[in-house]
N, C-alpha and C positions, 0 to 999 in steps of 0.2 A: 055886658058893657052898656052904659049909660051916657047916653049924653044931654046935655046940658045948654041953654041958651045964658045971654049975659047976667038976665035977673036971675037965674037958679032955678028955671021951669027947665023939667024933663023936655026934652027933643024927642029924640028917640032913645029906643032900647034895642039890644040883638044879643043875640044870644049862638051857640053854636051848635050845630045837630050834627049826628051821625050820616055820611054822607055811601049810601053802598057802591056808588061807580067810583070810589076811591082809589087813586093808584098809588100803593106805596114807594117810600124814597128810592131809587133805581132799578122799577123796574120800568120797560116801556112798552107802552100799548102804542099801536097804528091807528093812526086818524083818518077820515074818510078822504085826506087829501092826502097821505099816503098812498092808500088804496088805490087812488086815482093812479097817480104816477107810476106803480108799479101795473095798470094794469095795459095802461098805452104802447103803440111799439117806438118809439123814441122819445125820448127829452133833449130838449134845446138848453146847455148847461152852459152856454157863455156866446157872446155875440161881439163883432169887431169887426175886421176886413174879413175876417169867415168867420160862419157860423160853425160852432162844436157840437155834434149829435152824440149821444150813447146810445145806441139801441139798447130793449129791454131785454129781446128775443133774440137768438144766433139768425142773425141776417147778413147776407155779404153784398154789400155793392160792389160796380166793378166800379177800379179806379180810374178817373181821368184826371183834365185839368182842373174839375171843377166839386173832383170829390177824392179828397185824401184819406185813406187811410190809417189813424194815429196809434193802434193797438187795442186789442179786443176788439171789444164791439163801437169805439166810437171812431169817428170821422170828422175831417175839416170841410164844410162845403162853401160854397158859393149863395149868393141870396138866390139865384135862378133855381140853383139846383135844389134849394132846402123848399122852393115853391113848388116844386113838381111831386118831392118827395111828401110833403103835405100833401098832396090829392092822394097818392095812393098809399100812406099807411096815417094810424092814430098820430096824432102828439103831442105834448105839452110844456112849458117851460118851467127850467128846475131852477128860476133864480127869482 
């Protein structure tokens, strides 16, 4: 492909190569921001009057007023509660 300026001088040129980290139409490869997120023990997947957790790992809190339960592995907490639970495991935000 050629490109051109208003008088008709060459710009640039490019051209297309063979590319070998190529991933074809549907398949999909993990990014290193993937990686990331699978390898933390919870993600923060929404935020509001409480915070949403999914842990990555089978972990059980107990429940109080300040940390629900919602199924599987995720939970509604409190901003206290989601500051404490930061010190003592990994996490990352999935939004």
């Amino acid at each position: 492909m050629r490109k051109y300026d208003s008088k008709g001088e060459l710009v640039t040129e490019g051209y297309l190569v063979p590319n070998p980290n190529f991933i074809p139409k549907g398949e999909y490869k993990a990014t290193e921001l993937d990686k990331y997120k699978r390898s933390v023990d919870f993600l923060i997947t929404s935020c509001g009057n409480r915070y949403e957790i999914i842990f990555n790992k089978p972990i059980i809190l107990k429940e109080t007023r300040s940390i629900k339960r919602i199924g599987g592995n995720g939970y509604l907490v409190t901003e206290k509660s989601l500051e404490s639970l930061k010190k003592r495991y990994t996490h990352a935000c999935d939004f």
